[in-house]
C-alpha positions in Angstrom: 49.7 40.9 122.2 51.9 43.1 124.4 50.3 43.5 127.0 51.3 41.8 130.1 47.4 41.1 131.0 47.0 39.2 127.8 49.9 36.9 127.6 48.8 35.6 131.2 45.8 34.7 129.9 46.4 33.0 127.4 49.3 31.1 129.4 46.9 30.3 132.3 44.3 29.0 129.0 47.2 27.3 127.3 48.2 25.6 131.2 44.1 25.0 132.1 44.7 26.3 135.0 42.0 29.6 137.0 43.5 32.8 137.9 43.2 31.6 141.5 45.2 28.3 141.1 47.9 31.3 139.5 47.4 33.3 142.3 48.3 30.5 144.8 51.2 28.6 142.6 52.8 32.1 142.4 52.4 32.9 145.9 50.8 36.2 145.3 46.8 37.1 146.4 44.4 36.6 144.3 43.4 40.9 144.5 47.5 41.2 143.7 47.3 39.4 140.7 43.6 41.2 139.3 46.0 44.8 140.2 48.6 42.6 138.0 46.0 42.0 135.0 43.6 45.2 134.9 46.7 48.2 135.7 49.6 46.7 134.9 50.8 46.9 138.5 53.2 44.5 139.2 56.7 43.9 141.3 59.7 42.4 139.6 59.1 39.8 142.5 55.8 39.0 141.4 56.4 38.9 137.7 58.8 36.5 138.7 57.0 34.0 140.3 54.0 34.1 137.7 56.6 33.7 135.1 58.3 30.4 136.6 54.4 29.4 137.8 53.5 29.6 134.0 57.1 28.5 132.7 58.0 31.4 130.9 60.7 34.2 131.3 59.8 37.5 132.7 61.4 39.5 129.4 58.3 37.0 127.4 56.3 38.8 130.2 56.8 42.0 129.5 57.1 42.1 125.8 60.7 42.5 125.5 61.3 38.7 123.6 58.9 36.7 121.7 60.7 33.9 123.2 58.8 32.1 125.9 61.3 30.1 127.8 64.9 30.8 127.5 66.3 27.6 129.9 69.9 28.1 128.6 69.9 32.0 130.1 69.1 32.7 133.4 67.7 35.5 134.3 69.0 38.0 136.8 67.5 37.6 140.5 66.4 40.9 141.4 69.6 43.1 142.9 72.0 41.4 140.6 73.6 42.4 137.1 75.3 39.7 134.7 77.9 40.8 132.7 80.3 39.0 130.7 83.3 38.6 131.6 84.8 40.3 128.1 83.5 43.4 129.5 84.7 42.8 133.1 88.1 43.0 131.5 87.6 46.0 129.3 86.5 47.9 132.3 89.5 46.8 134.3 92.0 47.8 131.5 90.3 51.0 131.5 90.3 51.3 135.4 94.5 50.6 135.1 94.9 52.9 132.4 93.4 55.8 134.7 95.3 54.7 137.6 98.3 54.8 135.4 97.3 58.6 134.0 96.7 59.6 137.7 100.4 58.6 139.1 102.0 60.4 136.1 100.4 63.9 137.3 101.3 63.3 140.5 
């Protein structure tokens, strides 16, 4: 089941809820959520809002984790990157060590 169409369904079965009352919890029309199901058309937006509507995580969405909720990660709003801060540092050392490079040519 990899399909983003099926693991709606069976959520919406699972919650006992119609594709309408998904459609209205997630803010979305009902004709945006059938483009959703039968073409696999769908906005990170959207796929956010039918994810928290149906208490899963977008990656469970779209077959990236078999993981349905992952409460202690928080998933990046849309615009935004996270990156730990190890790899913040790296990258300034880096950045310093090119600045450094650079003055010494000049």
């Amino acid at each position: 089941m990899n399909r983003i169409e099926d693991k709606i369904r069976v959520l919406v079965a699972e919650k006992g809820i119609t594709l309408l009352q998904l459609a209205i919890a997630s803010k979305i029309t009902e004709a945006t959520l059938h483009a959703i199901l039968n073409r696999n058309d769908a906005k990170y937006s959207q796929l956010h809002r039918i994810a928290a509507t149906l208490s899963v995580n977008v990656a469970y969405l779209m077959g990236e984790t078999s993981i349905k909720n992952m409460s202690a990660i928080q998933e990046p709003q849309t615009g935004y990157v996270i990156i730990k801060a190890e790899e913040i540092i790296e990258m300034q050392k880096k950045i310093i060590h090119l600045q450094g490079q650079l003055l010494q040519k000049n």
